[in-house]
C-alpha positions in Angstrom: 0.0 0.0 0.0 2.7 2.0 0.2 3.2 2.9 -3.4 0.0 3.4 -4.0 -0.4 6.1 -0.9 2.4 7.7 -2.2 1.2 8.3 -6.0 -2.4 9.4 -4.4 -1.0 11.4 -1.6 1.1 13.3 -4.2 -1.9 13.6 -7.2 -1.8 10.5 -8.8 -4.6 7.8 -9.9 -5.1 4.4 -9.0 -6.7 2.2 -11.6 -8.2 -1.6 -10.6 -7.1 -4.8 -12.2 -9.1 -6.4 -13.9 -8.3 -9.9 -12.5 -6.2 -9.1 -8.9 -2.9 -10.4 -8.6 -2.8 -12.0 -5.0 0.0 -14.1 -4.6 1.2 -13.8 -8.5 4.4 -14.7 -9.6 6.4 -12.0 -12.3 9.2 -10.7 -13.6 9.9 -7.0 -12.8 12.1 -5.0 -15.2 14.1 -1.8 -13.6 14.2 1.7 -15.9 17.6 1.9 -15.7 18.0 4.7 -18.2 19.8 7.9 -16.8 20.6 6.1 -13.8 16.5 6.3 -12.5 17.2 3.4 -10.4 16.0 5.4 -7.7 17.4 5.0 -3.9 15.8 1.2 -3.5 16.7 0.3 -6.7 19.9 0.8 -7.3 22.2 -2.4 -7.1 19.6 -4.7 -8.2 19.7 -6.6 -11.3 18.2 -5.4 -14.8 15.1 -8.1 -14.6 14.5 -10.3 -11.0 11.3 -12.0 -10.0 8.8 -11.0 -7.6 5.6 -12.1 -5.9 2.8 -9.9 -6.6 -0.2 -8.8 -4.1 -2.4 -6.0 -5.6 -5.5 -5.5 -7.4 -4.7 -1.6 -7.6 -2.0 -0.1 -9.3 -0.6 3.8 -10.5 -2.0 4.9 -13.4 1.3 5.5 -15.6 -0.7 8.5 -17.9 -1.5 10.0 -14.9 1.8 9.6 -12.7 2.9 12.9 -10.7 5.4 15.2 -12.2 7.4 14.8 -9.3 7.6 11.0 -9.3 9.1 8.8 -11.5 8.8 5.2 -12.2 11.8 2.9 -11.2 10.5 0.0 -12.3 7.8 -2.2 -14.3 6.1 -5.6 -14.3 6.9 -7.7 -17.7 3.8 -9.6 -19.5 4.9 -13.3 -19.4 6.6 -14.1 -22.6 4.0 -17.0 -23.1 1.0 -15.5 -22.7 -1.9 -15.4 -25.3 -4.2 -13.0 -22.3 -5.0 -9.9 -23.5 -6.4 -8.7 -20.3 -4.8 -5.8 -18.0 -3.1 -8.7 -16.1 -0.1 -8.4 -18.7 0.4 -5.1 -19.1 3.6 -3.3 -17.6 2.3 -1.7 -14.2 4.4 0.5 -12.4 6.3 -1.5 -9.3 8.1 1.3 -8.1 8.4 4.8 -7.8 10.8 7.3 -6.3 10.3 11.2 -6.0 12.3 13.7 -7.7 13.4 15.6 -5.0 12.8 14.3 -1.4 13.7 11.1 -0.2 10.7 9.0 -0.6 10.5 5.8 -2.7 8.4 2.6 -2.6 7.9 -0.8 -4.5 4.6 -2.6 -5.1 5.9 -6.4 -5.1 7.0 -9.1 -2.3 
């Protein structure tokens, strides 16, 4: 929950899966580009695999100017689901300025 208090506190949106992902395994990929690892980030690998708890998640469109994304859930490589379940949410943010940060995985 802490992500997601963080995007609202700050402006953001939440959207709702629509199938949760309670207890979901997946793969999360960090946005490593210009060093936006953020302070939790930084040191972990490119791509490591997480276990997922959340039927919420930050709307990317509608993401704070003052937060960034860190990180993103993959779609599994084998899936033929065309649902939300597959698309790249946002698992972590970090703020542009004060020291406040925050995944949304296990």
């Amino acid at each position: 929950l802490g992500l997601q208090g963080i995007v609202e506190h700050f402006g953001g949106k939440l959207c709702q899966l629509d199938y949760p992902q309670h207890g979901k395994p997946g793969m999360v990929a960090l946005d490593a580009k210009n060093g936006r690892q953020g302070l939790i980030m930084k040191g972990m690998p490119d791509t490591f695999g997480v276990a997922r708890y959340h039927s919420l998640y930050a709307d990317r469109p509608a993401l704070p100017d003052c937060l960034y994304e860190t990180a993103c859930i993959l779609p599994p490589r084998d899936s033929k689901v065309t649902d939300d379940s597959t698309k790249p949410v946002i698992m972590a943010i970090q703020h542009k300025t004060l020291p406040v940060a925050a995944v949304q995985f296990h």
